[in-house]
Structures are given as C-alpha cells and as structure tokens.
Backbone as a printed PyTorch tensor [residue, N CA C, xyz], in Angstrom:
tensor([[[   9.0450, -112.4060,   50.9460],
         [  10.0210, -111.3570,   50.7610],
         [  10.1460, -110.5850,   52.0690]],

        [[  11.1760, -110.0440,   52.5550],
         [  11.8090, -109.5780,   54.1640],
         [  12.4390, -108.6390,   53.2400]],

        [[  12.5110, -107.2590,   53.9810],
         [  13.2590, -105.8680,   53.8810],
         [  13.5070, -105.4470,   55.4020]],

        [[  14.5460, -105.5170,   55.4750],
         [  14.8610, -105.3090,   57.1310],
         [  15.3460, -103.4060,   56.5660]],

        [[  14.9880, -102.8870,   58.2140],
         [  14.9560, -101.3980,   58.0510],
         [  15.4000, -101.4650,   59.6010]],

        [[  16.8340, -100.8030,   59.8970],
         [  16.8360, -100.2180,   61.0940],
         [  15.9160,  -98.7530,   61.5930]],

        [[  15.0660,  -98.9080,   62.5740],
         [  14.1580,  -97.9030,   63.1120],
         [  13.9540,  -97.9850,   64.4570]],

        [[  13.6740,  -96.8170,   65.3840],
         [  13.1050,  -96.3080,   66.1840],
         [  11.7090,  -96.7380,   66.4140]],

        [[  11.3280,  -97.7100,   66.7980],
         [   9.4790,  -98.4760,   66.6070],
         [   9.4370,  -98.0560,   65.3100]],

        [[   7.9340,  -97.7220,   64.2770],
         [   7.9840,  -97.3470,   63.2610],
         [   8.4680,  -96.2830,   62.8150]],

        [[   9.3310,  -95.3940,   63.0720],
         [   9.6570,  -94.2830,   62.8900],
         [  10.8640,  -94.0600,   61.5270]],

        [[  10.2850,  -94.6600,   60.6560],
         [  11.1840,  -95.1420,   59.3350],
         [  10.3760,  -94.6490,   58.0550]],

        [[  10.5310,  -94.0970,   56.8860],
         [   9.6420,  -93.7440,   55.6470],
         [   9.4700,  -95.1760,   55.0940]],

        [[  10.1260,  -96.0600,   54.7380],
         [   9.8020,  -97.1020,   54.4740],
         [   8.6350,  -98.1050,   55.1550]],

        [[   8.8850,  -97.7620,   56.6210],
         [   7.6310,  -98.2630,   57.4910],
         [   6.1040,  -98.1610,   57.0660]],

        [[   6.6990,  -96.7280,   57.4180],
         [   5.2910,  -95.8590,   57.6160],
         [   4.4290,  -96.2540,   56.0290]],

        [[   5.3860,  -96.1610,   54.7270],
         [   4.6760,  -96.6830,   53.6610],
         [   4.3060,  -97.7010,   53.6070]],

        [[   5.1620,  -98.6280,   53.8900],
         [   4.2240, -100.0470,   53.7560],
         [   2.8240, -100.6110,   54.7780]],

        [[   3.1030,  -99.2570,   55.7630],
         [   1.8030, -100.1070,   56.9050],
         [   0.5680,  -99.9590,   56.4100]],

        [[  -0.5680, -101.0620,   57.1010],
         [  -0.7370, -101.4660,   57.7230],
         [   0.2440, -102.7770,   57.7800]],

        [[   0.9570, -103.8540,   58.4960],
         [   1.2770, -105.1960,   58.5950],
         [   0.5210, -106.1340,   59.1470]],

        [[   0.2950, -107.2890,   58.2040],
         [   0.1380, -108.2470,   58.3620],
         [   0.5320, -108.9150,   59.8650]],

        [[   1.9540, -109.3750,   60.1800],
         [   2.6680, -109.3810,   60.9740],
         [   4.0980, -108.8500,   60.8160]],

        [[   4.0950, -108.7830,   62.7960],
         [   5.2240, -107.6470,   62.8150],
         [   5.8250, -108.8460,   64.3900]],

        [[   7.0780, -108.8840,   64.1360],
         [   8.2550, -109.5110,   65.1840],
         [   8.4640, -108.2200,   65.8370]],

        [[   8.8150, -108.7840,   67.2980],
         [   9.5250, -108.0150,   67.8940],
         [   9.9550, -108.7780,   69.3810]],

        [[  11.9220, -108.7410,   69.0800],
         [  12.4840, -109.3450,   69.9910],
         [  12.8840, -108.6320,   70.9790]],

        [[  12.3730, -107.8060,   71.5560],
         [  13.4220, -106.8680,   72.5450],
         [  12.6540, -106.8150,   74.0050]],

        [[  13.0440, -105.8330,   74.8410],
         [  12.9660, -106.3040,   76.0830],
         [  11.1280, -106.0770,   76.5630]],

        [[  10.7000, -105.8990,   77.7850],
         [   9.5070, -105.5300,   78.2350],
         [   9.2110, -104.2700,   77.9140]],

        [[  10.1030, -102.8630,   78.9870],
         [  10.2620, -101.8790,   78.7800],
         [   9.2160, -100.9160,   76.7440]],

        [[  10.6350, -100.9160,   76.2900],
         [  10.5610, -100.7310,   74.3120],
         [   9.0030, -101.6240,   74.2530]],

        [[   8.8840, -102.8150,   74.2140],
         [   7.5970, -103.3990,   74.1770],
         [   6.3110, -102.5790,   74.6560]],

        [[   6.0970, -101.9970,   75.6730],
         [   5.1810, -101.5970,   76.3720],
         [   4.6980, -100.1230,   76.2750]],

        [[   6.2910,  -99.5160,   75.6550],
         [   6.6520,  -98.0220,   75.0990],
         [   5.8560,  -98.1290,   73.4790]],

        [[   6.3300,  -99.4960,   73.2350],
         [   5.2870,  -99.4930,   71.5680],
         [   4.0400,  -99.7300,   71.0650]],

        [[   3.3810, -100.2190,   72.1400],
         [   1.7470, -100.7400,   72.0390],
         [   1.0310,  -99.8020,   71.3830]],

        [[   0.9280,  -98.3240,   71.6920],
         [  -0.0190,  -97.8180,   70.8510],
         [   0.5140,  -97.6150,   69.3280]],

        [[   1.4280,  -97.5640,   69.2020],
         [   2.2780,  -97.2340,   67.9690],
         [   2.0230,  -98.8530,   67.2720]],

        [[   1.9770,  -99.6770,   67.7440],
         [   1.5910, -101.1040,   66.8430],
         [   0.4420, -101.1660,   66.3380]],

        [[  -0.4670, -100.7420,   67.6730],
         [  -1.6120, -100.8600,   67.0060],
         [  -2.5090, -100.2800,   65.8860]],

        [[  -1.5040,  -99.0230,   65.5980],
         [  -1.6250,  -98.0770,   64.4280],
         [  -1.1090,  -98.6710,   63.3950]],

        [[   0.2870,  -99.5190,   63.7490],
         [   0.7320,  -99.7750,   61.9780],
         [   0.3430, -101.3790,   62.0470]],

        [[  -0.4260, -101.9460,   62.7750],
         [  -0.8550, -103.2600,   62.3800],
         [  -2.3450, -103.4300,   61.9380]],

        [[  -2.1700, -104.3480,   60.8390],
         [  -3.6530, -104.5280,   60.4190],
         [  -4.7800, -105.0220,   61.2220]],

        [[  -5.8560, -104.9810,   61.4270],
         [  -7.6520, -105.4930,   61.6530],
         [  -7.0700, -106.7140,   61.5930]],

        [[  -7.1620, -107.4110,   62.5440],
         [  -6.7030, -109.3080,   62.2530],
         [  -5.5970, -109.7290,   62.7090]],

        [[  -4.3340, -108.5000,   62.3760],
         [  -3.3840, -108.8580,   61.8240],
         [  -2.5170, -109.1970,   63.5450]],

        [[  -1.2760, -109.8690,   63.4580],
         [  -0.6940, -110.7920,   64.6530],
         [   0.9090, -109.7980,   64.4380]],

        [[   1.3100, -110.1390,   65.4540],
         [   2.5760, -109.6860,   66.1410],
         [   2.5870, -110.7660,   67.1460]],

        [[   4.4680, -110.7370,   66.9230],
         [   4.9520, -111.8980,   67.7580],
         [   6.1390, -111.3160,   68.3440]],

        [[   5.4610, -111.0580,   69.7520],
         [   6.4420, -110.5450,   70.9960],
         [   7.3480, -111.8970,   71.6560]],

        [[   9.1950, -111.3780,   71.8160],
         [   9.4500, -111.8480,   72.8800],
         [  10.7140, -111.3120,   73.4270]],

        [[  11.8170, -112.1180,   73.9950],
         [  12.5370, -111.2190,   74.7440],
         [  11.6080, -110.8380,   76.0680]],

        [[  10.8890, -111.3740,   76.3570],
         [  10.0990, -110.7300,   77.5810],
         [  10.1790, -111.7940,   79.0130]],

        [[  10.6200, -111.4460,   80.0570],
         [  11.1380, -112.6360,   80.9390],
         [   9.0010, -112.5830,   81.5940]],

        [[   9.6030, -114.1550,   82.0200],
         [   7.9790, -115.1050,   82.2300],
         [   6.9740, -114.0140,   83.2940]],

        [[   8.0770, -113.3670,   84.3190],
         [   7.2020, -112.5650,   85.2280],
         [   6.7500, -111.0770,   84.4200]],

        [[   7.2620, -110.4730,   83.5710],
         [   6.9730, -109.6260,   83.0830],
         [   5.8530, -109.5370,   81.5450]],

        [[   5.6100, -111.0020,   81.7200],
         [   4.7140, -110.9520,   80.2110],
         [   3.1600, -110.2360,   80.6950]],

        [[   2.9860, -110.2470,   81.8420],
         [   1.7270, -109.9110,   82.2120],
         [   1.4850, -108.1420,   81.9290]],

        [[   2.9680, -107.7980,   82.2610],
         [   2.4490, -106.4950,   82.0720],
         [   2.2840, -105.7990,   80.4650]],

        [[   2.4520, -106.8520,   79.4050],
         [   2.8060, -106.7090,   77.9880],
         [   1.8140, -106.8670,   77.9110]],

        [[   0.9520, -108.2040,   78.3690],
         [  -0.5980, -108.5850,   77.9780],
         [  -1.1700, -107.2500,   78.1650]],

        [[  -1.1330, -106.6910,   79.1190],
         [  -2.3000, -105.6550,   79.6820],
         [  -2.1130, -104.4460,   78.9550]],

        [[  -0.5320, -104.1660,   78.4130],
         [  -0.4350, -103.0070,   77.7060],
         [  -0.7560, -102.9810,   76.0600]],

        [[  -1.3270, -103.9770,   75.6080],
         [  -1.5880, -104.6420,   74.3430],
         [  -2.7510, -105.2050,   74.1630]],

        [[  -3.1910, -105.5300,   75.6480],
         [  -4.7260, -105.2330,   75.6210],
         [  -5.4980, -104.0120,   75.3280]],

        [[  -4.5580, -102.7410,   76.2100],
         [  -5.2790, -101.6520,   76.4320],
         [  -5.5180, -100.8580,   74.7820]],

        [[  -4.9400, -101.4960,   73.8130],
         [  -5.0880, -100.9180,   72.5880],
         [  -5.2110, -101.8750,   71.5010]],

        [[  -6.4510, -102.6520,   71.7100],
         [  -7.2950, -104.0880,   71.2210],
         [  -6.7040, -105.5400,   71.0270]],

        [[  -5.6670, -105.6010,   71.2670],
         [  -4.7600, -106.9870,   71.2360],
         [  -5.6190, -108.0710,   72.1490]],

        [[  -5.7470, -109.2440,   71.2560],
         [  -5.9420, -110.2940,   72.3860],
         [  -4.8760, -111.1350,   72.0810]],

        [[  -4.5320, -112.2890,   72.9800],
         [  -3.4510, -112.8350,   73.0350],
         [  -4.1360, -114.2070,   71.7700]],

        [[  -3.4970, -115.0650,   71.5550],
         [  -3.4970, -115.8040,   70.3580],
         [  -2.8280, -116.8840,   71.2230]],

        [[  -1.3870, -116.9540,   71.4860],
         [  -0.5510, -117.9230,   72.3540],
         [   0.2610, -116.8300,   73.0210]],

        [[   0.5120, -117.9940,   73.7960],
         [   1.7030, -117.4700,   75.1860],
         [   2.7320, -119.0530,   75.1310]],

        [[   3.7470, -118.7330,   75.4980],
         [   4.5890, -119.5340,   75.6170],
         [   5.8220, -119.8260,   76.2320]],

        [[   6.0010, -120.1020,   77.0650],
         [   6.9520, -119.9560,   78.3780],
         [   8.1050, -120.9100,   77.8880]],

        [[   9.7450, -120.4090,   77.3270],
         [  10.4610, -121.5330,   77.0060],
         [  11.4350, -121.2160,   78.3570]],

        [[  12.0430, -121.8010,   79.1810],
         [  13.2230, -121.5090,   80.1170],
         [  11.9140, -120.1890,   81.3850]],

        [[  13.6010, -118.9350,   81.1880],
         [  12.8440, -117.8640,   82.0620],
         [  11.8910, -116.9060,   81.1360]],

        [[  11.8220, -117.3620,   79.9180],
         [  11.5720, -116.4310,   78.4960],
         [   9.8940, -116.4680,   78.0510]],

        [[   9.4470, -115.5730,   77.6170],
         [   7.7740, -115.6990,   76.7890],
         [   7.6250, -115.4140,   76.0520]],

        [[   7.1410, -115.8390,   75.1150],
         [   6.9630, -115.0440,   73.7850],
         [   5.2660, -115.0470,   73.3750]],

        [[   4.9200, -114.0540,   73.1440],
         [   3.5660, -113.8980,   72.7930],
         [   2.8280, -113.6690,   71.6370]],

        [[   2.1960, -114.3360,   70.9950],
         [   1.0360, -114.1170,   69.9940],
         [   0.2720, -113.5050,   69.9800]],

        [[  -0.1870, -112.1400,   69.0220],
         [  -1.2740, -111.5230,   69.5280],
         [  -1.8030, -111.0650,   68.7160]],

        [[  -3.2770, -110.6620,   68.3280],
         [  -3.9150, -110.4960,   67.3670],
         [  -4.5410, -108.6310,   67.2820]],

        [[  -4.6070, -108.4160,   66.6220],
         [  -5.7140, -106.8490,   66.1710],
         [  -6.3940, -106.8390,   65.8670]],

        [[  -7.4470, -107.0430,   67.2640],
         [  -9.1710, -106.5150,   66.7430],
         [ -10.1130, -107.9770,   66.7170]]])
C-alpha cells in the first residue's frame, strides 16, 4: 500500500504519524538530499534503507559523507549513465 503526500522533507502530519519508515525514496537533486540527512535519520527506522538518487556520479560522495555523518552506511551504489543512486541503511 503507497499514500503519496506532497511535503517539505517530512514536514507533513501524515508523515510525522506514520514514522518511523521502513523505507523512504528520494529522487531529487544533491543539494535537498544533503539539506535532509538529519531529518531522515529521525523519521527512518534502526535497519531501515532509503533509496537516494537524482544525484550526478561526482556528487554522490558528498551524500555518502552527509548520511554517514548521521549513521547511514551505504548498502549499494550504482552508477547508471552520469547518474547514482544509493542504498543506505540506519544503524
């Protein structure tokens, strides 16, 4: 089951109730990505994976490190064209 919610990162009542997530998508650029790391790591579960992309190949490094800095380890990386998309786990 999918309930799509237009929001501001989590900044939605519907969000905020259903978190912690399991997994959480997110297609948008580096920038918003790097602006959301601590805010993910609050509404994502102990375990739980997010799947970053939209992120061009030279800029995934700085996503790793900002998703590190608030317990993410990477899971996969994946380079299609100029594009990456990343796997990443909580905790």
């Amino acid at each position: 089951r999918v309930i799509c919610v237009e929001a501001a990162g989590f900044d939605h009542p519907d969000l905020l109730a259903a978190a912690p997530f399991d997994l959480v998508f997110a297609n948008i650029l580096k920038g918003p990505l790097v602006d959301l790391a601590p805010s993910m790591a609050q509404n994502v579960a102990t375990k739980g994976y997010v799947i970053l992309s939209g992120i061009l190949n030279e800029q995934a490094d700085e996503v790793v490190q900002a998703y590190g800095d608030v317990a993410f380890t990477v899971h996969t990386r994946e380079e299609i064209g100029e594009w990456t998309t990343l796997t990443l786990c909580l905790g």
